[in-house]
VMD Tcl script that draws the C-alpha trace (Angstrom):
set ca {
  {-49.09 88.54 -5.86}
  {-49.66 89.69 -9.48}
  {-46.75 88.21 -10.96}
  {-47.66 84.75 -9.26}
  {-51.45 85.64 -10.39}
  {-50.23 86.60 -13.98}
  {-47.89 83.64 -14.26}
  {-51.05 81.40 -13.31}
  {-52.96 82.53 -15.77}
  {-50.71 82.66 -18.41}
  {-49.54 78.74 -17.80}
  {-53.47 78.20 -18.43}
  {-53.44 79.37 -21.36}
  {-50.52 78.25 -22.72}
  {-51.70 74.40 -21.75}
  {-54.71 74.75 -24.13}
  {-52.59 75.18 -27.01}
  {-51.15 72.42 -29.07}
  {-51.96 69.59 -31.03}
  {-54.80 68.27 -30.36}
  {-55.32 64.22 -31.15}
  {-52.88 61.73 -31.24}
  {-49.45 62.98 -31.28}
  {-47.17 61.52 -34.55}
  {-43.49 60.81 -33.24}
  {-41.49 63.08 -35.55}
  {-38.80 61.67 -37.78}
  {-35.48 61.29 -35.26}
  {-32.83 64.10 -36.18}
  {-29.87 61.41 -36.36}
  {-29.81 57.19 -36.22}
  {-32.15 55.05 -36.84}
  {-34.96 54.39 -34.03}
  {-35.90 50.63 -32.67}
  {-38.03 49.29 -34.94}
  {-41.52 49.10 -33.02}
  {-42.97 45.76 -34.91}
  {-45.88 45.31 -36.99}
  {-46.92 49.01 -36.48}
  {-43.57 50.73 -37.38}
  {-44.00 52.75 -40.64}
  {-40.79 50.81 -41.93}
  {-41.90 47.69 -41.55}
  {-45.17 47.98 -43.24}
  {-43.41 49.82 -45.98}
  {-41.23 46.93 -45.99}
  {-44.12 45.00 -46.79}
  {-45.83 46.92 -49.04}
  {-42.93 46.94 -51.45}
  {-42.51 42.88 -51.24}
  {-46.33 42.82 -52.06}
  {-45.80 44.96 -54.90}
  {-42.92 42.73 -55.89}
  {-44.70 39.86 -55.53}
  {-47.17 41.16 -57.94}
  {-44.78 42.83 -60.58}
  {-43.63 39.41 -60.44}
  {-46.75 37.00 -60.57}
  {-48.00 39.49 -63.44}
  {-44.76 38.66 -65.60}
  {-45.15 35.07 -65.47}
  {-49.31 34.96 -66.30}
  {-48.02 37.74 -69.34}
  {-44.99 35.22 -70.61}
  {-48.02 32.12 -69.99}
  {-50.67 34.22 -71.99}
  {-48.01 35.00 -75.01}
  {-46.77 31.01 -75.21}
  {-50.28 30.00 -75.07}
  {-51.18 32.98 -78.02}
  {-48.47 31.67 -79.51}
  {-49.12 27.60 -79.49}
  {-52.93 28.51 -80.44}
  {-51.83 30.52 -83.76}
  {-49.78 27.32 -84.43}
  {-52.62 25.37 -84.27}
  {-54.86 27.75 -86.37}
  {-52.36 27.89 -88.88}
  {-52.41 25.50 -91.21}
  {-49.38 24.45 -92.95}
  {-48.31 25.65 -96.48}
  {-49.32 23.47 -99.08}
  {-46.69 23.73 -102.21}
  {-48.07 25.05 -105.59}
}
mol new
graphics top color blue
foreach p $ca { graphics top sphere $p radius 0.5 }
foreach p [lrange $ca 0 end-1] q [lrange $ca 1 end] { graphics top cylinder $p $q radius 0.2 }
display resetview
């Protein structure tokens, strides 16, 4: 009776430890898990990085369109050399 008692008591308290919250699927020890959609960690990483490349990229062009038009306006400004 003391043992069932003890084991009782001690399965009581062992159910109040833990994480408490949402539990975080850990990282699988081998393979790659299904990927779960729009919510799967890859995915929006996946995204993330073409945003960024989009960027990278769309900040390269408006840099080489700035220097040309830097460059066609000190054309302009400049005016030509007059022989002495």
């Amino acid at each position: 009776m003391r043992t069932s008692l003890l084991l009782l008591l001690s399965l009581a308290a062992l159910s109040a430890c833990g994480l408490r919250g949402d539990l975080v699927r850990p990282v699988p020890l081998w393979g790659d898990p299904p990927n779960e959609g729009a919510l799967d960690p890859r995915t929006i990483q996946a995204a993330k990085e073409a945003a960024e490349a989009e960027k990278a990229r769309e900040d390269a062009e408006r840099k080489a369109a700035d220097e040309a038009r830097r460059q066609q306006l000190e054309q302009q400004a400049t005016p030509p050399a007059t022989p002495q």
